[in-house]
TORLO-761364 format. One record per residue (C-alpha): residue number from 1; chain; x, y, z. Coordinates in nm, 3 decimals. Layout:
% TORLO-761364
PT   markol   pafi         x         y         z
PT      NUM      A         X         Y         Z
...
This chain:
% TORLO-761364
PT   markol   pafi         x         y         z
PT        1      A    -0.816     1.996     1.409
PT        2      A    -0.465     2.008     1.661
PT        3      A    -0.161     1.983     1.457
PT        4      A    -0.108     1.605     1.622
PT        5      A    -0.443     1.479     1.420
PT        6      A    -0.343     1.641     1.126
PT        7      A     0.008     1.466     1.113
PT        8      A    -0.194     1.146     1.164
PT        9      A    -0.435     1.221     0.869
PT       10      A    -0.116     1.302     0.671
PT       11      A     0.102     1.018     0.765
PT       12      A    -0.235     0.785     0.673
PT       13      A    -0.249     0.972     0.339
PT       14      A     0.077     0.862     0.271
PT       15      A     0.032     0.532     0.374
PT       16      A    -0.253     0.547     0.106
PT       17      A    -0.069     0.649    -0.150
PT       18      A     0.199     0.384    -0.158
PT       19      A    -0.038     0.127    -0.134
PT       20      A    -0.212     0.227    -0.391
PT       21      A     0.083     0.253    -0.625
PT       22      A     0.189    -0.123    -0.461
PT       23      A    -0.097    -0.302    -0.503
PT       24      A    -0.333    -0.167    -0.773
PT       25      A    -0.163    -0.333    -1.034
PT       26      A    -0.340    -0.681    -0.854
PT       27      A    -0.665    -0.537    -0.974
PT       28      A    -0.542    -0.404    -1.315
PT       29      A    -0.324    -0.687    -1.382
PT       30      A    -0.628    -0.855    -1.693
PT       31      A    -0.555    -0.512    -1.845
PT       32      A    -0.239    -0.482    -1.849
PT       33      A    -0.195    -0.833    -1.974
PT       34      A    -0.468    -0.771    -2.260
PT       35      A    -0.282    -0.444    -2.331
PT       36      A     0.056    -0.560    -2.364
PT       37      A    -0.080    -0.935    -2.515
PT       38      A     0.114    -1.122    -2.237
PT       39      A    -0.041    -1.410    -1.970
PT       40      A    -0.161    -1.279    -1.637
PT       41      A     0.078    -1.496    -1.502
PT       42      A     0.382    -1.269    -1.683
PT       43      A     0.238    -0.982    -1.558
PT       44      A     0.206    -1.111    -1.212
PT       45      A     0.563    -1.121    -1.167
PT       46      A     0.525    -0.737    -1.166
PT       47      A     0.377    -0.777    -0.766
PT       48      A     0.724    -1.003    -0.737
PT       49      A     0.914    -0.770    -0.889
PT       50      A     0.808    -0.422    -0.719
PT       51      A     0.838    -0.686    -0.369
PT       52      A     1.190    -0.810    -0.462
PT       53      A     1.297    -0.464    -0.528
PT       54      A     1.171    -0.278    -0.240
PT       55      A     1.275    -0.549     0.003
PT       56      A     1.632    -0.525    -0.133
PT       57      A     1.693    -0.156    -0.160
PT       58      A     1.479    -0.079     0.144
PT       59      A     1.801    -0.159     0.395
PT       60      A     2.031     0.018     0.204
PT       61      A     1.855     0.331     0.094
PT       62      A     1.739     0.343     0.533
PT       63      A     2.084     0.284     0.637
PT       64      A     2.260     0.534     0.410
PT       65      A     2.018     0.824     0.432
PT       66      A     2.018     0.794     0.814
PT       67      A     2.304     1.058     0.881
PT       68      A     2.044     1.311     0.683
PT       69      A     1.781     1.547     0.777
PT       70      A     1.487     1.324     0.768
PT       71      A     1.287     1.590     0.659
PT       72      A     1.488     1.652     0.323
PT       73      A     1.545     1.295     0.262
PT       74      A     1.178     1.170     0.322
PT       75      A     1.036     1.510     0.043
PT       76      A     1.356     1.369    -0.182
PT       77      A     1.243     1.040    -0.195
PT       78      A     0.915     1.161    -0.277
PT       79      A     1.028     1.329    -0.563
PT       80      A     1.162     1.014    -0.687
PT       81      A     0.855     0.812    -0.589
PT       82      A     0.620     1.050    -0.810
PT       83      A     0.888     1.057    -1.101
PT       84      A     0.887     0.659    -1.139
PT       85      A     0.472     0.643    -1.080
PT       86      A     0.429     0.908    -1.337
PT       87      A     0.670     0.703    -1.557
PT       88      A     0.424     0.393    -1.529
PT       89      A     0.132     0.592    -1.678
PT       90      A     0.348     0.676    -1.960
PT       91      A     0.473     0.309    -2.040
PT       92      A     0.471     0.222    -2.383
PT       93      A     0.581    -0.170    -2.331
PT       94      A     0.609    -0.419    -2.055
PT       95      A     1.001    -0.276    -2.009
PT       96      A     0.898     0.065    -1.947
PT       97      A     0.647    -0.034    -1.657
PT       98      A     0.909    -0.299    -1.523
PT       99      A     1.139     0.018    -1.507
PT      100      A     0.871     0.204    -1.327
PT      101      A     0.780     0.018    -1.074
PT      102      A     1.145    -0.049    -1.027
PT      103      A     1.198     0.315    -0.919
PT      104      A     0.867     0.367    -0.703
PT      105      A     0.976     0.027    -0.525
PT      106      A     1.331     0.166    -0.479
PT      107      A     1.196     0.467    -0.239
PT      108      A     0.871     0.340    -0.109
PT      109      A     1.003     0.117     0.152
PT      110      A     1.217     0.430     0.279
PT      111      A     0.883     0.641     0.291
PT      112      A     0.733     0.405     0.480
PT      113      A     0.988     0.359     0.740
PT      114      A     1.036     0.733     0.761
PT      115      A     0.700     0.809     0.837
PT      116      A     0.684     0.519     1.073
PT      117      A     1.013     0.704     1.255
PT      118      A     0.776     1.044     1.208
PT      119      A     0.497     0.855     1.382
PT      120      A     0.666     0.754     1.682
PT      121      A     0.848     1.050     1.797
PT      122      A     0.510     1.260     1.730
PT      123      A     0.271     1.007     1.917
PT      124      A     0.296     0.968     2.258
PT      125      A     0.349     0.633     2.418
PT      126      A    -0.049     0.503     2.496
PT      127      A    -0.111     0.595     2.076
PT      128      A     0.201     0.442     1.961
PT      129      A    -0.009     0.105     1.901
PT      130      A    -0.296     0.299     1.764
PT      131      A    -0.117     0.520     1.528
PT      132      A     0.064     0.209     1.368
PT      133      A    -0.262     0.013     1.338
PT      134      A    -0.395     0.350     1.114
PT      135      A    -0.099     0.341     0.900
PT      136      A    -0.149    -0.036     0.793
PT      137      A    -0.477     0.075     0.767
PT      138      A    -0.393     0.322     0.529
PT      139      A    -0.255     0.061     0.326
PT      140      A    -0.601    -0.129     0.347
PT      141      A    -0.793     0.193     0.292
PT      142      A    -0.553     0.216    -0.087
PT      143      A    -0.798    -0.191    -0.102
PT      144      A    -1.124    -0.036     0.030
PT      145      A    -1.101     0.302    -0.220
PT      146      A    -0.774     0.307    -0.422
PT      147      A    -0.779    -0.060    -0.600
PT      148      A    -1.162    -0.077    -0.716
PT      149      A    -1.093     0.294    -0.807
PT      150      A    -0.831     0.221    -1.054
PT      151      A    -0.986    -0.089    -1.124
PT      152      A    -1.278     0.120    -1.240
PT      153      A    -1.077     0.352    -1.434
PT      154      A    -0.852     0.063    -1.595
PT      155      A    -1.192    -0.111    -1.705
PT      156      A    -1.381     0.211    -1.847
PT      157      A    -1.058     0.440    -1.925
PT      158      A    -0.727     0.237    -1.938
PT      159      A    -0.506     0.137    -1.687
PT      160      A    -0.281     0.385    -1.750
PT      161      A    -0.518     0.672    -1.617
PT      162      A    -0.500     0.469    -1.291
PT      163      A    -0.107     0.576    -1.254
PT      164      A    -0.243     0.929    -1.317
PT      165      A    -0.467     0.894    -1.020
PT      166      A    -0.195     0.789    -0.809
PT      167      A     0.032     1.095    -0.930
PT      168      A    -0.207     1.334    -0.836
PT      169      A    -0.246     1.197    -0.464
PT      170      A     0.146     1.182    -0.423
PT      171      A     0.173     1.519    -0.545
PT      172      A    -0.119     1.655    -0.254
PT      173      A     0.062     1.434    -0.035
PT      174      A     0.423     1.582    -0.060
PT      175      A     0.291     1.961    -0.054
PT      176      A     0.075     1.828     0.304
PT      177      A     0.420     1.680     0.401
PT      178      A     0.582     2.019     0.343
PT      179      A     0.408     2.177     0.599
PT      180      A     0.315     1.915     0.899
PT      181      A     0.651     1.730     0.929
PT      182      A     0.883     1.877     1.169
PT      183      A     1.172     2.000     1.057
PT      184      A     1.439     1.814     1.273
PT      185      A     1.406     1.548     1.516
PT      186      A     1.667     1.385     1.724
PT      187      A     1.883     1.158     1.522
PT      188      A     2.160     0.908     1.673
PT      189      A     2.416     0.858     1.426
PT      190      A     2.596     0.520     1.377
PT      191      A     2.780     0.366     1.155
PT      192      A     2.697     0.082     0.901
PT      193      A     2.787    -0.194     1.146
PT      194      A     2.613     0.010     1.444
PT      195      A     2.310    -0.007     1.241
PT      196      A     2.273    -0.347     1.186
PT      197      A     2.362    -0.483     1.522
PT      198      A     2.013    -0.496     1.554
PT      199      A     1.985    -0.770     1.319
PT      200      A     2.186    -1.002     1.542
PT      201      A     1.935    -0.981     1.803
PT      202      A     1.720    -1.334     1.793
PT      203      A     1.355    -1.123     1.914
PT      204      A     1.447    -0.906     1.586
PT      205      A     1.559    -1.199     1.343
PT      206      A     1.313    -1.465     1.430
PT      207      A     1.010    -1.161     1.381
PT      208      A     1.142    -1.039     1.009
PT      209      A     1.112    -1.413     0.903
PT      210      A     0.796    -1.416     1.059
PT      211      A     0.672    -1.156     0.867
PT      212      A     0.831    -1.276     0.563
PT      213      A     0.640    -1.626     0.624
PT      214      A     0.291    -1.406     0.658
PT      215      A     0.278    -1.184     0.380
PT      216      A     0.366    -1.533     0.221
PT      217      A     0.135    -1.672     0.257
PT      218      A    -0.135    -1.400     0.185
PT      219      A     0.057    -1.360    -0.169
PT      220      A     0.025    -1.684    -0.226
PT      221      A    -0.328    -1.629    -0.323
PT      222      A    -0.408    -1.270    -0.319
PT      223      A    -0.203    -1.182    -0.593
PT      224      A    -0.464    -1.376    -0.809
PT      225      A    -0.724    -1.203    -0.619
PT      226      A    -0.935    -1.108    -0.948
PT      227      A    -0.965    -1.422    -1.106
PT      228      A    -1.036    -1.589    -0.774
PT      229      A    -1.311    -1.368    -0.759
PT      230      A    -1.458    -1.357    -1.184
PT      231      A    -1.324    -1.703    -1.281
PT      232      A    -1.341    -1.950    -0.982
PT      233      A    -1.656    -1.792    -0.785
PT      234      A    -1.790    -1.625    -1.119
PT      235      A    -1.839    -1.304    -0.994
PT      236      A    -1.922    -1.031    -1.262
PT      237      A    -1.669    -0.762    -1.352
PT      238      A    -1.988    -0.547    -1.234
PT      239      A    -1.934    -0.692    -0.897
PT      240      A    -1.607    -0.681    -0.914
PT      241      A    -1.534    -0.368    -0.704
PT      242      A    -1.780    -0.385    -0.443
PT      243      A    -1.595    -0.730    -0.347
PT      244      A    -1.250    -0.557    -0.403
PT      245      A    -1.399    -0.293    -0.139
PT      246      A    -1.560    -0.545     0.065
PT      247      A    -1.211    -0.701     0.116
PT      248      A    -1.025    -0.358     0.198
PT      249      A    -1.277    -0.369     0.476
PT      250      A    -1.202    -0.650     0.679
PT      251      A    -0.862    -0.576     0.610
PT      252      A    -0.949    -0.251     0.795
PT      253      A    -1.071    -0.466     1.026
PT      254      A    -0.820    -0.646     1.075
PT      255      A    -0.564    -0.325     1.097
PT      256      A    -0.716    -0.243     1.391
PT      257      A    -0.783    -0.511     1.571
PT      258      A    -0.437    -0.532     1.530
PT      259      A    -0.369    -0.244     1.698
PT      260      A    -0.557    -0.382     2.027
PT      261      A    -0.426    -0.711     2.047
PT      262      A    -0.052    -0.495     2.035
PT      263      A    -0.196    -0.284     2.297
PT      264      A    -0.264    -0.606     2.545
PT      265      A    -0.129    -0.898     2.465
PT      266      A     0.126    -0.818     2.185
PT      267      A     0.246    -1.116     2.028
PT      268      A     0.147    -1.383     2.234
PT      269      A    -0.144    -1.466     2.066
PT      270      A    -0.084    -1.456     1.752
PT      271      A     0.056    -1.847     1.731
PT      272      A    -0.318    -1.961     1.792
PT      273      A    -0.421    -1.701     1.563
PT      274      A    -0.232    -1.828     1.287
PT      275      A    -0.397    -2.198     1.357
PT      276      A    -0.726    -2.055     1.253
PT      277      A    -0.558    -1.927     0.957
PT      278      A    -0.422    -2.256     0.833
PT      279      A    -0.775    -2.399     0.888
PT      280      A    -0.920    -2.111     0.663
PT      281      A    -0.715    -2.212     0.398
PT      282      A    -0.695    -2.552     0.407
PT      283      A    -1.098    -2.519     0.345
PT      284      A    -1.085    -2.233     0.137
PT      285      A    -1.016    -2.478    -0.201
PT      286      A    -1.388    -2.648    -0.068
PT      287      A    -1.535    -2.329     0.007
PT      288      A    -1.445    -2.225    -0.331
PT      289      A    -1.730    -2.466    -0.509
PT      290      A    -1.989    -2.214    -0.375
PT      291      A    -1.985    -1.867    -0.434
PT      292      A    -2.147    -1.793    -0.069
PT      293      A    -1.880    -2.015     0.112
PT      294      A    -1.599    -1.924    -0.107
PT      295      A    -1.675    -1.515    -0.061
PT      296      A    -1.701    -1.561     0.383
PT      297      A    -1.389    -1.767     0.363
PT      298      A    -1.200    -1.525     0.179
PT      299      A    -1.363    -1.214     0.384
PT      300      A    -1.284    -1.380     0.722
PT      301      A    -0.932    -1.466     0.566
PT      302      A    -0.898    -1.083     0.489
PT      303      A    -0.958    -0.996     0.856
PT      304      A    -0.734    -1.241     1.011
PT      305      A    -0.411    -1.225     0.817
PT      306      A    -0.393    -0.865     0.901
PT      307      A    -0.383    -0.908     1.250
PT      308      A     0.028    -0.962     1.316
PT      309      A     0.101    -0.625     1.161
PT      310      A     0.095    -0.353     1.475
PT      311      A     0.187    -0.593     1.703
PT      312      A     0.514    -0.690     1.529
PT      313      A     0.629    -0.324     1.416
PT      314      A     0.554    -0.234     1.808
PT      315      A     0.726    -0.512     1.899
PT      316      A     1.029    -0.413     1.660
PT      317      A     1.011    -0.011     1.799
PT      318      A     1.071    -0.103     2.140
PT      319      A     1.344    -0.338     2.085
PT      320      A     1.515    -0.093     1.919
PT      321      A     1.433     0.218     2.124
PT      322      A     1.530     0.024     2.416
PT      323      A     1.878    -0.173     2.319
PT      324      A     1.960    -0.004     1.927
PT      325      A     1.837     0.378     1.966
PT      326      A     2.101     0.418     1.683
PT      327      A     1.870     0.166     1.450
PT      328      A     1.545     0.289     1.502
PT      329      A     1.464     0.416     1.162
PT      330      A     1.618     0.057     1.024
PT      331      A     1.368    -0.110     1.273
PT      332      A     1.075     0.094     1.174
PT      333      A     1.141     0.001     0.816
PT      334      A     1.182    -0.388     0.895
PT      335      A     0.852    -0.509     0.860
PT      336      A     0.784    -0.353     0.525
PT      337      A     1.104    -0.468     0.386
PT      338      A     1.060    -0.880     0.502
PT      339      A     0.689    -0.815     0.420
PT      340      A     0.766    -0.731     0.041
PT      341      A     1.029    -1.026     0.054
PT      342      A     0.706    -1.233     0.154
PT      343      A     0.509    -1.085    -0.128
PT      344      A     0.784    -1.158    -0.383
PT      345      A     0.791    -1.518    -0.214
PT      346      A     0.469    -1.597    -0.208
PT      347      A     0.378    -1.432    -0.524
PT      348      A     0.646    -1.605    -0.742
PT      349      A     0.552    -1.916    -0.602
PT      350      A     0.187    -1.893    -0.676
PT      351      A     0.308    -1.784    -1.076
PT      352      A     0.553    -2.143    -1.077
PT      353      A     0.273    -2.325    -0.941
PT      354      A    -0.055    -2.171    -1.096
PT      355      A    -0.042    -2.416    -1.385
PT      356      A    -0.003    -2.727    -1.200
PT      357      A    -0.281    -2.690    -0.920
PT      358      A    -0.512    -2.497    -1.027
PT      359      A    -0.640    -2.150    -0.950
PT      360      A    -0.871    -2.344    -0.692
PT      361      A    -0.566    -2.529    -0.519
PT      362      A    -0.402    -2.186    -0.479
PT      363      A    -0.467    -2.176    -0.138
PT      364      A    -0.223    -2.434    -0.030
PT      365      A     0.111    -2.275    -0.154
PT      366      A    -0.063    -2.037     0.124
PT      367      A    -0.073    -2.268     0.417
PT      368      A     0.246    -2.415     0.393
PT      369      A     0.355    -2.046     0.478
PT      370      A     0.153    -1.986     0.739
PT      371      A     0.237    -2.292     0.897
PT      372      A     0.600    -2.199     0.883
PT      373      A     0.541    -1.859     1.003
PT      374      A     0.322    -2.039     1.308
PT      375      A     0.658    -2.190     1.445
PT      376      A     0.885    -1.906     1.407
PT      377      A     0.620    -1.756     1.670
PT      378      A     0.580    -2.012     1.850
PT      379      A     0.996    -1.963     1.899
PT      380      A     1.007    -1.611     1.925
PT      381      A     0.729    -1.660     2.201
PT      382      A     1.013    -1.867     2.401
PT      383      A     1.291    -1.624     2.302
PT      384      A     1.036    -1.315     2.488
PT      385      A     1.031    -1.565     2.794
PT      386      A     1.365    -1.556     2.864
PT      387      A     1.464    -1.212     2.710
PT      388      A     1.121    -0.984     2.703
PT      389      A     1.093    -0.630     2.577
PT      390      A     1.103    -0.334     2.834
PT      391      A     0.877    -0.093     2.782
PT      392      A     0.988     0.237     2.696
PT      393      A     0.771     0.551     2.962
């Protein structure tokens, strides 16, 4: 294996790992709930609050560790990442895990975005796309293998042995790290207001809220995933996993799909691409009455909202490689960071709303997102017109 494959195996690893710690707790969350003798819906508001936090602190923790060695900074925050996972699987009471997750969300977002910054100066310019579509497919890999996993564990041996799980794979991760990163790359230094120039740029602030309206609308039923799946299609806990898995696959899928459609025709298409998605969940509520129409609904929903990921974070890259060299690790860190703002969006609005529509309805707190997200690409589309991104050779 060349040392270039093994950096991508790594880098994917990592992507696992976070998303693992991220978004297990959606199939542990009955647990939890029955452990601690709280409402799924209270314990749903720890997917808002991990999202909230690691949107928030992502920005800051980027922007002030960027006059470091990324290679000390990225096996620091790592340290701190395993700490606060390790402290979930110890949790005693709801505070304790809040407190957790807290910490793993504080650093995650600055893992992420570091390895992103890893990824492109490693890859060379015709695997950029690729590349990015494998780490959001590392994230979907954490669905395929890491949720029903610790779903599995959580069911048969407590939840908390699922944190364990996730310790143990950050730990391989950060010795792996040790020895593929390299051990300086070429930094431009800036200051605070440097940094975020890039934010004033209309292709970069019309794409965050984008993403923000996206992951939206996913969380606005995906976060109640599992009782979508047990309680509206009736679904056995037995099958429980193999769905879980089935969905990490077309989110797979999806992951690299989107990395062809960012190879070609970037973001062009995504505005009729989110059309389709509106239709899929304005039916999904119908499709829901049967458990064969329900299940392809949500499978063919699970490919296509994962489709705006690579070509948005290339999309971001090039802006800033091109016009804000000085911002590029703040760039590569942007779509996680609005992402996780969508997930605490569209996750805390499914928890206000749960009890007044319905599980069923859940779908439509979903669609009003997406069709919000549908014009802000319809206008960044006309912004790219008139000011498009130059390619980087």
């Amino acid at each position: 294996m060349t040392k270039y494959r093994l950096q991508v195996v790594v880098f994917v690893l990592t992507a696992f790992m976070l998303g693992c710690n991220e978004f297990m707790v959606v199939g542990v969350i009955s647990d939890i709930a029955k452990s601690f003798d709280m409402s799924i819906a209270i314990v749903g508001y720890l997917v808002t609050a991990f999202a909230l936090v690691y949107a928030v602190s992502t920005p800051f923790i980027t922007i002030f560790t960027s006059q470091y060695n990324r290679f000390k900074v990225l096996l620091t925050l790592m340290v701190v990442f395993i700490i606060g996972n390790t402290l979930g699987a110890l949790a005693s009471n709801y505070a304790i895990l809040i407190v957790s997750r807290v910490m793993t969300a504080m650093v995650a977002g600055s893992i992420i975005s570091l390895i992103m910054t890893f990824a492109t100066t490693i890859a060379p310019m015709n695997k950029r796309a690729g590349l990015i579509s494998w780490l959001y497919s590392g994230f979907s890999i954490a669905s395929i293998i890491g949720i029903p996993i610790g779903t599995t564990i959580s069911t048969n041996y407590g939840w908390r042995n699922a944190f364990w799980l996730v310790s143990v794979v950050a730990i391989m991760t950060f010795i792996a790290l040790i020895f593929i990163l390299p051990r300086d790359t070429k930094q431009v230094k800036s200051t605070l207001l440097g940094q975020l120039t890039l934010l004033k740029d209309s292709r970069i602030y019309v794409g965050v809220f984008a993403i923000l309206g996206s992951a939206a609308a996913i969380y606005g039923y995906y976060t109640y995933i599992r009782p979508i799946l047990t309680d509206t299609l009736g679904f056995s806990l037995g099958m429980l996993n193999i769905l879980l898995f089935a969905l990490g696959i077309t989110s797979i899928i999806g992951n690299q799909l989107s990395g062809r459609i960012a190879d070609k025709s970037g973001i062009t298409k995504m505005p009729q691409i989110f059309i389709f998605e509106m239709f899929l969940l304005l039916i999904m509520p119908f499709a829901l009455n049967l458990k064969s129409t329900g299940l392809i609904v949500l499978l063919v929903v699970g490919v296509v909202t994962s489709l705006l990921g690579a070509p948005m974070q290339v999309h971001f890259l090039g802006v800033a490689e091109k016009d804000y060299p000085q911002s590029l690790v703040l760039a590569s860190s942007l779509s996680s960071i609005f992402f996780n703002f969508g997930i605490s969006l569209g996750s805390a609005t499914a928890a206000a709303l749960l009890g007044i529509i319905g599980l069923q309805n859940i779908s439509f707190i979903a669609f009003g997102y997406a069709l919000l997200t549908f014009v802000l690409l319809v206008v960044l589309n006309k912004i790219l017109k008139r000011n498009p991104v130059r390619e980087s050779h």
